[in-house]
Backbone as a chain_set.jsonl record, in Angstrom:
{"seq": "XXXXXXXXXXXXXXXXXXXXXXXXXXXXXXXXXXXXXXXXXXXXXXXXXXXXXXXXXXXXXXXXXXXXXXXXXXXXXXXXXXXXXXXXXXXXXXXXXXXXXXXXXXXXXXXXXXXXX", "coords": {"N": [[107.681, 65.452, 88.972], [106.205, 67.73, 86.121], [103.632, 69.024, 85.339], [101.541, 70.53, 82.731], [100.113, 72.336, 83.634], [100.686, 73.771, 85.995], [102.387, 76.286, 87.573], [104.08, 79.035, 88.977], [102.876, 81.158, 90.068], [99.615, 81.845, 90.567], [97.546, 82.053, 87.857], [96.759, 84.155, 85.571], [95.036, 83.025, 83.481], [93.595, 81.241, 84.497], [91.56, 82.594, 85.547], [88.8, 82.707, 84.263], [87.589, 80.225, 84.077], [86.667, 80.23, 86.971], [84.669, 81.684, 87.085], [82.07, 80.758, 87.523], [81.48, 79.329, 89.796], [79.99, 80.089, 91.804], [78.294, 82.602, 93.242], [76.558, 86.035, 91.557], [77.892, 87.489, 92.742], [80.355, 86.621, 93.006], [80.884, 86.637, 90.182], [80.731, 88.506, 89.013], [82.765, 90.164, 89.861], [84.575, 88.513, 89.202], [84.484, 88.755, 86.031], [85.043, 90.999, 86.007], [88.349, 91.026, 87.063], [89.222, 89.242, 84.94], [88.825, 90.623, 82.721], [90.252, 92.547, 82.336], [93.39, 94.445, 81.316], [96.551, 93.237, 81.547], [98.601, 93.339, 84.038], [97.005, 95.254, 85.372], [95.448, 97.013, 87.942], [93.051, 95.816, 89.196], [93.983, 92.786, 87.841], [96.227, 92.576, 89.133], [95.32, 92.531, 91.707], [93.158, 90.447, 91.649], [95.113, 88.213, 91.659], [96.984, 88.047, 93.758], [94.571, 87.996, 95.66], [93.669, 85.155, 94.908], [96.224, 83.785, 95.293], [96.917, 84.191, 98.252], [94.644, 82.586, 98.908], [94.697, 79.937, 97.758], [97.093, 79.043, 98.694], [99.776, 79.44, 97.572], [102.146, 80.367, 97.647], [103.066, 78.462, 99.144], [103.698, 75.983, 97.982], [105.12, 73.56, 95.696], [106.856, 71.794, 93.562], [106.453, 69.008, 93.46], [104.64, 69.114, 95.321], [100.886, 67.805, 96.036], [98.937, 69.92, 95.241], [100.613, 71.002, 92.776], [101.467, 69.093, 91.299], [98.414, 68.212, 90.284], [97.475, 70.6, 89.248], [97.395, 74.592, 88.288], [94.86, 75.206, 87.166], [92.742, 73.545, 88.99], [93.77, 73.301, 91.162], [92.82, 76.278, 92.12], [90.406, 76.278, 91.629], [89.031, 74.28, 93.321], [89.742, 75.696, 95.7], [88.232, 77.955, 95.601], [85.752, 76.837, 95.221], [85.298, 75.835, 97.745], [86.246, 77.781, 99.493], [84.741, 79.305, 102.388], [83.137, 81.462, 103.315], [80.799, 83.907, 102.067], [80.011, 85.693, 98.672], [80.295, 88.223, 99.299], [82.168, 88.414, 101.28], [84.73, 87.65, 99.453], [84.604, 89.414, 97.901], [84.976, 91.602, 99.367], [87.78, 90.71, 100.415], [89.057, 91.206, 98.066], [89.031, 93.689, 97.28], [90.525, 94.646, 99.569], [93.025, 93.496, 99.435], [93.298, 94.83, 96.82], [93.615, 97.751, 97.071], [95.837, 97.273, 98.852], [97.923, 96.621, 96.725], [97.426, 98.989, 95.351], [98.718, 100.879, 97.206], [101.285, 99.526, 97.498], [101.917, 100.567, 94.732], [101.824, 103.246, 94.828], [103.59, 103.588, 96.182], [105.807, 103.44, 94.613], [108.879, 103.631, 95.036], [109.13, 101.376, 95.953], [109.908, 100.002, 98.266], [112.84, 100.59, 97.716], [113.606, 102.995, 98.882], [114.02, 102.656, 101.369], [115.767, 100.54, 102.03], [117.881, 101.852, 101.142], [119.185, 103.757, 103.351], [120.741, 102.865, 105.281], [123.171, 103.108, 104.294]], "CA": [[106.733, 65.421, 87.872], [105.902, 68.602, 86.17], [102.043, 69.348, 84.598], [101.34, 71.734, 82.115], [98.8, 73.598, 84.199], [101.464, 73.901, 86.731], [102.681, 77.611, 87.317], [104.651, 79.477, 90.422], [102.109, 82.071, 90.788], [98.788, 81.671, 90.186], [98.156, 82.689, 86.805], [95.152, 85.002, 84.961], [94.737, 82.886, 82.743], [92.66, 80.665, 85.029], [90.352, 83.235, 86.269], [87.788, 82.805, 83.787], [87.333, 79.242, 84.25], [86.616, 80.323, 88.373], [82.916, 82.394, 87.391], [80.657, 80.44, 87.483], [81.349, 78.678, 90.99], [79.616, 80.934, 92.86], [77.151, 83.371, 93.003], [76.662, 86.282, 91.565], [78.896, 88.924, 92.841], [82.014, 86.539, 91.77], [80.784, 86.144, 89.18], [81.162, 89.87, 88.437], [84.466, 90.021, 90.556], [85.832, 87.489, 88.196], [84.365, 89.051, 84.793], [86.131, 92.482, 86.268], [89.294, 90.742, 87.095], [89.587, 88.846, 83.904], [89.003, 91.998, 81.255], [91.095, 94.371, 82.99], [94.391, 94.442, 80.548], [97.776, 92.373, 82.173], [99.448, 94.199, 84.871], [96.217, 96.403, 85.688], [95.189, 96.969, 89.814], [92.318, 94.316, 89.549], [94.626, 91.815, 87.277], [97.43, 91.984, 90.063], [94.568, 92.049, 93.015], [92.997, 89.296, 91.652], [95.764, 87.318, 91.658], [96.966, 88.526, 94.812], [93.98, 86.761, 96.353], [93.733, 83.74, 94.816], [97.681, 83.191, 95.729], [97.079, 83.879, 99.381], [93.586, 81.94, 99.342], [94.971, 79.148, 97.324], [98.734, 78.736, 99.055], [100.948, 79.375, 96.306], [103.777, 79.968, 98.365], [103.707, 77.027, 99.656], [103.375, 75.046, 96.472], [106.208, 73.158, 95.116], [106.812, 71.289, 92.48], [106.488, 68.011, 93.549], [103.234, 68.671, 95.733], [99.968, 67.594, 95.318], [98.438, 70.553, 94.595], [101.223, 71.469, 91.85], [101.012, 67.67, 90.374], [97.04, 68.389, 89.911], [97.725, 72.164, 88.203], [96.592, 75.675, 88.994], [93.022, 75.339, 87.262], [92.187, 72.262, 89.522], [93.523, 73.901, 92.601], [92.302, 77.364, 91.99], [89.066, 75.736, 91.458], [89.054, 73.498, 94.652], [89.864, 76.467, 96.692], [87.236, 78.584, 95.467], [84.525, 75.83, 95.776], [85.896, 75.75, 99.998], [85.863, 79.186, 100.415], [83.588, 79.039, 103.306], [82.401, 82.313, 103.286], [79.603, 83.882, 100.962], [80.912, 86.151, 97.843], [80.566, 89.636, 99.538], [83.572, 88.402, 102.059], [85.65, 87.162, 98.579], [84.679, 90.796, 97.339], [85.825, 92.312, 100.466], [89.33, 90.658, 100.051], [89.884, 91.481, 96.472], [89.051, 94.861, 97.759], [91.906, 95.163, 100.335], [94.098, 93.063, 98.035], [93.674, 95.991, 95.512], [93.789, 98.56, 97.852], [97.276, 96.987, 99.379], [98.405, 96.728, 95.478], [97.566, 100.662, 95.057], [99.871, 101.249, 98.061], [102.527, 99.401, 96.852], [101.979, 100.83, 93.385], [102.132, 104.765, 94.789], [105.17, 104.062, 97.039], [106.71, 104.078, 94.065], [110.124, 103.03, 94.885], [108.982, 99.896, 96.073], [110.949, 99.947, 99.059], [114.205, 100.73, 97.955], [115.197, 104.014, 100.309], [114.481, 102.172, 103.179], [117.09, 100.031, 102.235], [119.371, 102.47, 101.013], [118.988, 104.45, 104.141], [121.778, 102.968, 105.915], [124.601, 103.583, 103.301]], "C": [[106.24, 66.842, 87.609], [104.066, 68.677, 85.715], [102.046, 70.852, 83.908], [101.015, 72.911, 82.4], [99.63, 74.245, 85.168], [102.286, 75.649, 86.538], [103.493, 77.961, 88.894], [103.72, 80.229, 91.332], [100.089, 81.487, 90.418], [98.241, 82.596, 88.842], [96.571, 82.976, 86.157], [94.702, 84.085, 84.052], [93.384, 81.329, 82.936], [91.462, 81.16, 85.589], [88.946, 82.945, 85.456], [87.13, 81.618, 84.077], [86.212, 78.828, 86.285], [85.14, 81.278, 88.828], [82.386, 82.283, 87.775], [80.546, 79.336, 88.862], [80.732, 79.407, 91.738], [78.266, 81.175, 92.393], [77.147, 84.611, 92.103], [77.45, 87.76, 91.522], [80.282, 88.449, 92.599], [81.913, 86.199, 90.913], [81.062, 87.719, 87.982], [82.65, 90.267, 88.735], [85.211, 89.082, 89.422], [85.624, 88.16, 87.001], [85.562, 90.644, 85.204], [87.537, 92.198, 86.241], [89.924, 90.497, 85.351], [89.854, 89.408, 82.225], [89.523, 92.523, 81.345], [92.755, 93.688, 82.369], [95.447, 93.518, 82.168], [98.623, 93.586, 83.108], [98.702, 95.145, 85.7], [95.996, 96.122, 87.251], [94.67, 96.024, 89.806], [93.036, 93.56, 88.83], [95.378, 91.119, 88.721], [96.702, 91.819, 91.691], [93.892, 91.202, 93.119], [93.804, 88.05, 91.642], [96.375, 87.325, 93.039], [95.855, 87.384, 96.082], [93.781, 85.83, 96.176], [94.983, 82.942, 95.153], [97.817, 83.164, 97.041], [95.694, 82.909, 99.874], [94.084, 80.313, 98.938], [96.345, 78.564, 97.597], [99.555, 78.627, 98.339], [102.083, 79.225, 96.695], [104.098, 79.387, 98.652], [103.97, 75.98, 98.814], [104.803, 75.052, 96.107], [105.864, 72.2, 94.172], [106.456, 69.973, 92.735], [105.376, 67.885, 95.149], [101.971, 68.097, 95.161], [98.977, 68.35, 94.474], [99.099, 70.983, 93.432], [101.146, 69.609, 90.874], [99.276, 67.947, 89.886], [96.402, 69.671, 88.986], [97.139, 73.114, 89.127], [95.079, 75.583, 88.822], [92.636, 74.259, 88.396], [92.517, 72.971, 91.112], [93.217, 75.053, 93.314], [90.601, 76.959, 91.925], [88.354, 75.035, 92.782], [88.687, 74.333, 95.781], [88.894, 77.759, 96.526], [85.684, 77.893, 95.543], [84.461, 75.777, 97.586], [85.364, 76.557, 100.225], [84.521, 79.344, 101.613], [82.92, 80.132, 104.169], [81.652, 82.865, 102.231], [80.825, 85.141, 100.198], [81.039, 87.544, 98.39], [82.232, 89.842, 101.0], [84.629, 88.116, 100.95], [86.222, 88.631, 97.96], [85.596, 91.531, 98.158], [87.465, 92.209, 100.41], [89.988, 90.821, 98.747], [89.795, 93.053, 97.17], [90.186, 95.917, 98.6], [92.884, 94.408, 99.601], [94.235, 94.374, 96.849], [94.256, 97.226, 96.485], [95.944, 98.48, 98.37], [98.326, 97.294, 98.126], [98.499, 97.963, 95.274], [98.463, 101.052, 96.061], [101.09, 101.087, 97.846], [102.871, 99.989, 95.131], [102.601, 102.633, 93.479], [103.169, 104.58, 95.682], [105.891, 104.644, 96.217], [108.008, 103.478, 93.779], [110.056, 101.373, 95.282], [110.026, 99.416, 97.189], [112.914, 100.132, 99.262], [114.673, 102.087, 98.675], [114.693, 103.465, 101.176], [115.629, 101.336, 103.122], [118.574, 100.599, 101.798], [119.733, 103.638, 102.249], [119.917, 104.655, 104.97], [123.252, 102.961, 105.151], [125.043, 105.275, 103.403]], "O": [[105.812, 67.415, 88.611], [103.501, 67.772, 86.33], [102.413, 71.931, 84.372], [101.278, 74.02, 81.934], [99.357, 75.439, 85.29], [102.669, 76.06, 85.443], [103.444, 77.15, 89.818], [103.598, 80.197, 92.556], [99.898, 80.392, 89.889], [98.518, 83.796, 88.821], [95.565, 82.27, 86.232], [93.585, 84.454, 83.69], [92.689, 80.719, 82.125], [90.532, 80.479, 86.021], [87.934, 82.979, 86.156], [85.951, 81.794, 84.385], [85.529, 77.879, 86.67], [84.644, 81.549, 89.921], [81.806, 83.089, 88.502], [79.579, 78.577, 88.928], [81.227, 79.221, 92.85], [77.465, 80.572, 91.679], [78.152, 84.381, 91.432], [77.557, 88.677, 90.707], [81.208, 89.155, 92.2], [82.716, 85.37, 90.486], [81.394, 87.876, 86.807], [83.495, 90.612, 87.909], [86.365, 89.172, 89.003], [86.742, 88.366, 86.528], [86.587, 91.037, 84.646], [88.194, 92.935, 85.505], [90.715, 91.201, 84.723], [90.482, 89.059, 81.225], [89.636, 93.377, 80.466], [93.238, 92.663, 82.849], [95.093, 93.323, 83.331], [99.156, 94.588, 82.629], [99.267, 95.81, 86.568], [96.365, 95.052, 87.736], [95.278, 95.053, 90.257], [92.555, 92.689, 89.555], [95.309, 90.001, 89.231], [97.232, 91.229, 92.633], [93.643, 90.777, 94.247], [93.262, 86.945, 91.619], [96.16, 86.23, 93.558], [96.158, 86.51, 96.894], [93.604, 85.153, 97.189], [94.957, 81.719, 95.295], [98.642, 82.355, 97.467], [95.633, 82.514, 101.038], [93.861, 79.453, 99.79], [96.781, 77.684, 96.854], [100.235, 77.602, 98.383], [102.917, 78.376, 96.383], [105.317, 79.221, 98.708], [104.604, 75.024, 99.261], [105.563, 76.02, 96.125], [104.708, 71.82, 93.986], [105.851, 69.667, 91.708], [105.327, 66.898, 95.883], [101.898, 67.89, 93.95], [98.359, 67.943, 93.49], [98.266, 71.502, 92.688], [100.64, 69.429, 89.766], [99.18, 67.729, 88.679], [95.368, 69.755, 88.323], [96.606, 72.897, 90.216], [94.225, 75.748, 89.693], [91.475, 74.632, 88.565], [91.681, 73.116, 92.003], [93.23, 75.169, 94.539], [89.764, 77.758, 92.345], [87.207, 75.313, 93.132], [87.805, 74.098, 96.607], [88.882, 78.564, 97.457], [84.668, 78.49, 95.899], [83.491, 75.686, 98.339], [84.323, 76.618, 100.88], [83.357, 79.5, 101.246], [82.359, 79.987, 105.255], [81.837, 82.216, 101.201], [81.914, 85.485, 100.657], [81.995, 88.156, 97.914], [82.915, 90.787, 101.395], [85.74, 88.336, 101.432], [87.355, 89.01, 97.662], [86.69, 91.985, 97.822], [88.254, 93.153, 100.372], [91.165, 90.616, 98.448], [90.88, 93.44, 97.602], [90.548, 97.088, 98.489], [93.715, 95.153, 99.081], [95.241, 94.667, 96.204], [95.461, 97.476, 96.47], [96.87, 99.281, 98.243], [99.33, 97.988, 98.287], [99.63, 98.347, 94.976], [99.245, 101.853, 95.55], [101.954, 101.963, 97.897], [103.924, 99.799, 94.522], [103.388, 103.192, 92.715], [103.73, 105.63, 95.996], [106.501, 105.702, 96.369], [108.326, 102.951, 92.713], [110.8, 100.456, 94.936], [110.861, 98.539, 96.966], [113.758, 99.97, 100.143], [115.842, 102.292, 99.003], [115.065, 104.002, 102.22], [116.451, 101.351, 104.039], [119.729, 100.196, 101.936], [120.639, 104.423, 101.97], [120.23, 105.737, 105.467], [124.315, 102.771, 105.742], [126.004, 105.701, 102.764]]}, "num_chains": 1, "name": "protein.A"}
């Protein structure tokens, strides 16, 4: 069964909907995420954490969380979170941070794999 809401990654276009669960500071964390143009550091670090907070990878098509959509389980899993918003901050924080690393490598790992040729 597919659902509309249904996506691979978790997808920006749910962040806005994910404000006003909180307090505060995600409530700014999300307005920051959600203005910042498609592809930008906070776009891809906010998504970043909601895909490892929310188990994307594990998500298949024919789970429950992918039968129920991303807003519903992006939503779920930000209601859980069972720490306060300055630990949510904290991991968008090294989520961006990790993103700027992989952004100034650069090659994105390809001479390590051309290394042995």
């Amino acid at each position: 069964m597919y659902h509309g809401d249904t996506e691979i990654l978790f997808p920006m276009r749910v962040a806005p909907v994910l404000r006003d669960l909180r307090g505060d500071g995600w409530a700014r964390l999300v307005r920051r995420a959600a203005s910042a143009p498609d592809a930008s550091l906070d776009a891809l670090a906010f998504s970043l954490l909601l895909i490892r907070l929310s188990g994307c990878l594990t998500c298949h098509t024919d789970s429950y969380r992918a039968m129920r959509g991303c807003t519903a389980c992006a939503t779920l899993t930000v209601r859980r979170f069972r720490g306060d918003d300055s630990e949510l901050v904290a991991l968008f924080e090294r989520a961006r941070a990790e993103v700027a690393g992989y952004i100034k490598q650069g090659n994105h790992g390809q001479d390590s794999a051309n290394e042995g040729r």
